[in-house]
Biotite code that builds the C-alpha atoms (Angstrom):
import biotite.structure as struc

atoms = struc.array([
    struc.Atom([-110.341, 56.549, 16.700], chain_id="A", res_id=1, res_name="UNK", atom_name="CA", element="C"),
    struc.Atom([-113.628, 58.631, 17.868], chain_id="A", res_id=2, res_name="UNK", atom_name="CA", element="C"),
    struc.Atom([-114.226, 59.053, 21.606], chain_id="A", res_id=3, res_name="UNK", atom_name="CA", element="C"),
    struc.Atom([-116.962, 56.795, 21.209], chain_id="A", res_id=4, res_name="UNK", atom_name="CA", element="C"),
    struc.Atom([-115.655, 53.907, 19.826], chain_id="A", res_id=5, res_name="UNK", atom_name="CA", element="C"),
    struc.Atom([-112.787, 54.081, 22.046], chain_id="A", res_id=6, res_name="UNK", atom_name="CA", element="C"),
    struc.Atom([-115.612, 53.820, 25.399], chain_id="A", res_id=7, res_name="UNK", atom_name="CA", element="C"),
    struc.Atom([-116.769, 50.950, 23.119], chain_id="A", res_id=8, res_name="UNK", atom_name="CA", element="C"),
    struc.Atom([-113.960, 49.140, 22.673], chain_id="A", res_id=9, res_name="UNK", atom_name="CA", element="C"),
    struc.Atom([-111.846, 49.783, 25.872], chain_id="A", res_id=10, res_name="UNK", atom_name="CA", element="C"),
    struc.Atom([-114.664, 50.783, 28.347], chain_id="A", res_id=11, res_name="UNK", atom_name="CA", element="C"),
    struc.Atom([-112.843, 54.465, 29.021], chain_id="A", res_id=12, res_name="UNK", atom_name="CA", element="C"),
    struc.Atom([-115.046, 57.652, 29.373], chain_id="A", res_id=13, res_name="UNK", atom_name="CA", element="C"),
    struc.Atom([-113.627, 61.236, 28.705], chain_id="A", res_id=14, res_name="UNK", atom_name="CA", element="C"),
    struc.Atom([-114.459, 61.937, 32.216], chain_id="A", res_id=15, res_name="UNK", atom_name="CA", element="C"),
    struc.Atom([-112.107, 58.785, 32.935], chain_id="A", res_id=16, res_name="UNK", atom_name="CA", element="C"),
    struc.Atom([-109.255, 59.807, 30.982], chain_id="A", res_id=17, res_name="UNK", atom_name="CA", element="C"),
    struc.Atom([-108.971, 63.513, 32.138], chain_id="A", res_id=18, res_name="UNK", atom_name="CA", element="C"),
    struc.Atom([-109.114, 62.234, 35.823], chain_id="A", res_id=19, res_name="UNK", atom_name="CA", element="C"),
    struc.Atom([-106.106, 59.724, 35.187], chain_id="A", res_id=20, res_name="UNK", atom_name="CA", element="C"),
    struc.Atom([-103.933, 61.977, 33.047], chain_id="A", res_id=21, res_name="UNK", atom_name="CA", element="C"),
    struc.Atom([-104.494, 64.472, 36.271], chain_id="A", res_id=22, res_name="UNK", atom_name="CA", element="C"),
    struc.Atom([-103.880, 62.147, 38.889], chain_id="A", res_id=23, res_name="UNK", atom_name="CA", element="C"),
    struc.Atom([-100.968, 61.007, 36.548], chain_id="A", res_id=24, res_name="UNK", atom_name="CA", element="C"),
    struc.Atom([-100.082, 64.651, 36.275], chain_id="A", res_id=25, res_name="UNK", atom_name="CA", element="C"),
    struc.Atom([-100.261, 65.616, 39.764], chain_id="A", res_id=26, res_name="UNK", atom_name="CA", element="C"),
    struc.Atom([-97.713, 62.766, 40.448], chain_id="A", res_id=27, res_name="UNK", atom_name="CA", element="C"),
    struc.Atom([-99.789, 61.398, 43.325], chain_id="A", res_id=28, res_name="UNK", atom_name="CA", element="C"),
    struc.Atom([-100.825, 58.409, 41.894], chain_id="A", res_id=29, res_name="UNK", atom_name="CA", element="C"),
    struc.Atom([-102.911, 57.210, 44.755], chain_id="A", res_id=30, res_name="UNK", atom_name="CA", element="C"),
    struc.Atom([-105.263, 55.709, 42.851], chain_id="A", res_id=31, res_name="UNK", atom_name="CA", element="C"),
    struc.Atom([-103.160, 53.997, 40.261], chain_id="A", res_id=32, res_name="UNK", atom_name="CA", element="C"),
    struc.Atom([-102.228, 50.040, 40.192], chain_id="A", res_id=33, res_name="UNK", atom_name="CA", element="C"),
    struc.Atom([-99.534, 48.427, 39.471], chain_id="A", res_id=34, res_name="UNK", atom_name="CA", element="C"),
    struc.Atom([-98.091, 44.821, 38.989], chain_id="A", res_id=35, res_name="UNK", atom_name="CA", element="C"),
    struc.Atom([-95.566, 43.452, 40.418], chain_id="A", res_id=36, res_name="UNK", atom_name="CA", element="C"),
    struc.Atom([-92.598, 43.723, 38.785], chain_id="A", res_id=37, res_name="UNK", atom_name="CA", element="C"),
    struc.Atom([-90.983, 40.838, 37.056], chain_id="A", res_id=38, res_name="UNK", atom_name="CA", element="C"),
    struc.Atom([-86.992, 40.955, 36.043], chain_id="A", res_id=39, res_name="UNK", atom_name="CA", element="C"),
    struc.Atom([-86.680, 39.046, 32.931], chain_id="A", res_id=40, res_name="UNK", atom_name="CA", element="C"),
    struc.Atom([-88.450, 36.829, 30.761], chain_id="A", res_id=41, res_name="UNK", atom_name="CA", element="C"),
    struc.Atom([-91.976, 35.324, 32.053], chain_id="A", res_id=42, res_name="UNK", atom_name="CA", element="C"),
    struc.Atom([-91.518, 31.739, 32.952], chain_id="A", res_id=43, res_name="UNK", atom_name="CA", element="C"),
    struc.Atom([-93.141, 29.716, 30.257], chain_id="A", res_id=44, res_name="UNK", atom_name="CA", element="C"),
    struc.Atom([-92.904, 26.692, 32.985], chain_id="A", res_id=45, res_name="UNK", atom_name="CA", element="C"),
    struc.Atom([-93.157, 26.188, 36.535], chain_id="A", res_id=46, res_name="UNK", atom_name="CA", element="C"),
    struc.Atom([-91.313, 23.070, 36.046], chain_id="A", res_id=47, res_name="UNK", atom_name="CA", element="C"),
    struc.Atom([-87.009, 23.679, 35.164], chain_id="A", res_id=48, res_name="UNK", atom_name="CA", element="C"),
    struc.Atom([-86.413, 23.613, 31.461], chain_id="A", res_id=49, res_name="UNK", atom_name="CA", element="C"),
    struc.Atom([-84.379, 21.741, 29.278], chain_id="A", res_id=50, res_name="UNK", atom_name="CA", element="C"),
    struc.Atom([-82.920, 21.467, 25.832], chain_id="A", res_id=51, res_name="UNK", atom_name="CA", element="C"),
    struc.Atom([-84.168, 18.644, 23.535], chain_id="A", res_id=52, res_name="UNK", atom_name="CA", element="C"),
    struc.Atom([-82.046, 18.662, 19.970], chain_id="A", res_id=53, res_name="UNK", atom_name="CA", element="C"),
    struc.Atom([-83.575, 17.640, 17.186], chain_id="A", res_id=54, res_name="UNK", atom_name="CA", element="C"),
    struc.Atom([-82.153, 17.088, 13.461], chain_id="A", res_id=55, res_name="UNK", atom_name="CA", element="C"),
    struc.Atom([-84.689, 17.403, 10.454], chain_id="A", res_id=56, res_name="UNK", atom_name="CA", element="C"),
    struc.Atom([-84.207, 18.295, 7.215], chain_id="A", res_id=57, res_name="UNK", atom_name="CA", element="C"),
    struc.Atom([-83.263, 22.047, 6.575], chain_id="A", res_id=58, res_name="UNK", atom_name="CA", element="C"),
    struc.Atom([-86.339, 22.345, 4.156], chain_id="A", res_id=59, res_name="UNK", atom_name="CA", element="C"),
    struc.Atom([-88.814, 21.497, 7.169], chain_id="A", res_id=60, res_name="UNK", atom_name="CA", element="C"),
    struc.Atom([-86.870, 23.472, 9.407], chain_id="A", res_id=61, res_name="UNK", atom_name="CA", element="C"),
    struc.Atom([-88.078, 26.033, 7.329], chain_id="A", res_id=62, res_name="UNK", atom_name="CA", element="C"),
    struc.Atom([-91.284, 25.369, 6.370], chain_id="A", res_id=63, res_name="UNK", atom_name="CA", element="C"),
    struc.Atom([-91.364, 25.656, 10.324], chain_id="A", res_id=64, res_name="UNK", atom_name="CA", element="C"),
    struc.Atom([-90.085, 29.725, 10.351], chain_id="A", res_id=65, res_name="UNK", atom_name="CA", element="C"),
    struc.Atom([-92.588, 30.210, 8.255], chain_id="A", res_id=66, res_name="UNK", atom_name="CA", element="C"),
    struc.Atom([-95.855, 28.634, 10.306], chain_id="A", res_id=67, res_name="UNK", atom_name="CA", element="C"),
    struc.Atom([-94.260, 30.412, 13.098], chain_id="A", res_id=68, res_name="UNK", atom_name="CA", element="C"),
    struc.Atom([-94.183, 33.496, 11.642], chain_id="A", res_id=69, res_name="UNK", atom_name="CA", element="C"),
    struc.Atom([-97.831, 33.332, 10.277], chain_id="A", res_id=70, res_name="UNK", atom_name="CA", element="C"),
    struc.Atom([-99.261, 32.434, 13.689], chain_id="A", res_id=71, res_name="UNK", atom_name="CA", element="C"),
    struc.Atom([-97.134, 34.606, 15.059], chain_id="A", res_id=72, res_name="UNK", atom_name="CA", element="C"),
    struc.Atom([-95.076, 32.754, 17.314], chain_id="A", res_id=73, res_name="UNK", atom_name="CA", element="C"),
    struc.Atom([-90.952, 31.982, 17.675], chain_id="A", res_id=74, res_name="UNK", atom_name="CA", element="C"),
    struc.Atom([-89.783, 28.868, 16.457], chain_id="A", res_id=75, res_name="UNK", atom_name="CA", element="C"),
    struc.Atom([-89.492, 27.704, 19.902], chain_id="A", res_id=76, res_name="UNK", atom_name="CA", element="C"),
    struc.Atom([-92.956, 28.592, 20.834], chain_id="A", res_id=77, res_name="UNK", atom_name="CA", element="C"),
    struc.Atom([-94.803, 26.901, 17.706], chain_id="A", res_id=78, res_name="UNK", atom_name="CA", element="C"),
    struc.Atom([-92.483, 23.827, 18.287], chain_id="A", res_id=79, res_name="UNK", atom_name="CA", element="C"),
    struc.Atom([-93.773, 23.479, 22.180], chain_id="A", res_id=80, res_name="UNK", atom_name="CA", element="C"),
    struc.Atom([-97.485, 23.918, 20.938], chain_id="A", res_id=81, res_name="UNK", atom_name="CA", element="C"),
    struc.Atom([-96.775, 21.019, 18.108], chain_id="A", res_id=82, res_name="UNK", atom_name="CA", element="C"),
    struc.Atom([-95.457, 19.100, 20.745], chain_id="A", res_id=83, res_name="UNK", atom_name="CA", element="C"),
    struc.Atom([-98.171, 19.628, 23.144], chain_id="A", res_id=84, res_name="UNK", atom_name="CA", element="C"),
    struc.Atom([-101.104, 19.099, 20.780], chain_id="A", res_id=85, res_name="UNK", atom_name="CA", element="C"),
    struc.Atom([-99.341, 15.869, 19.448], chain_id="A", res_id=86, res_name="UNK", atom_name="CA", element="C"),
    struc.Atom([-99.304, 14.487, 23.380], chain_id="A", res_id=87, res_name="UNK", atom_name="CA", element="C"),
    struc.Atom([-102.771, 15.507, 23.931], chain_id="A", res_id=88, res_name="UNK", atom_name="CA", element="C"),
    struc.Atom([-104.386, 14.067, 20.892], chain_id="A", res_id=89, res_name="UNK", atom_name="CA", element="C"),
    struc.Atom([-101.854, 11.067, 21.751], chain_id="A", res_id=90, res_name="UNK", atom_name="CA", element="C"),
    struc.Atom([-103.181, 10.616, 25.579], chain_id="A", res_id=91, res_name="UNK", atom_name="CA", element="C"),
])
């Protein structure tokens, strides 16, 4: 990618990178942020989670992997957002 299109797209100068690689560099890092850092997996809930088993047939199961994988999501994941866009089209 061309200096320009990278100011375009990420909103960086040269001027901006060469003065972060040096501060970087210089090991100060007095201007840098950072997060906080989180141990583990995000939460996906503030709320505690549990398991809800399910049998379907093994063909839907993976029809399933496969919408998951095309939007891609984890089984678990694209099953939550089913679930959630069921109970809001349901309320």
């Amino acid at each position: 990618m061309k200096n320009d299109e990278l100011h375009k797209k990420f909103g960086v100068t040269p001027e901006y990178i060469e003065e972060s690689a040096a501060e970087y560099e210089s090991t100060s890092w007095s201007k840098m942020r950072f997060g906080e850092i989180i141990q583990g997996r995000p939460k996906i809930s503030d709320e505690p989670l549990k398991t809800l088993t399910v049998k379907v047939p093994e063909s839907r199961i993976n029809a399933i992997k496969v919408a998951a994988a095309k939007k891609g999501l984890s089984r678990s994941d694209f099953l939550r957002q089913a679930i959630d866009n069921e109970l809001i089209s349901a309320g």
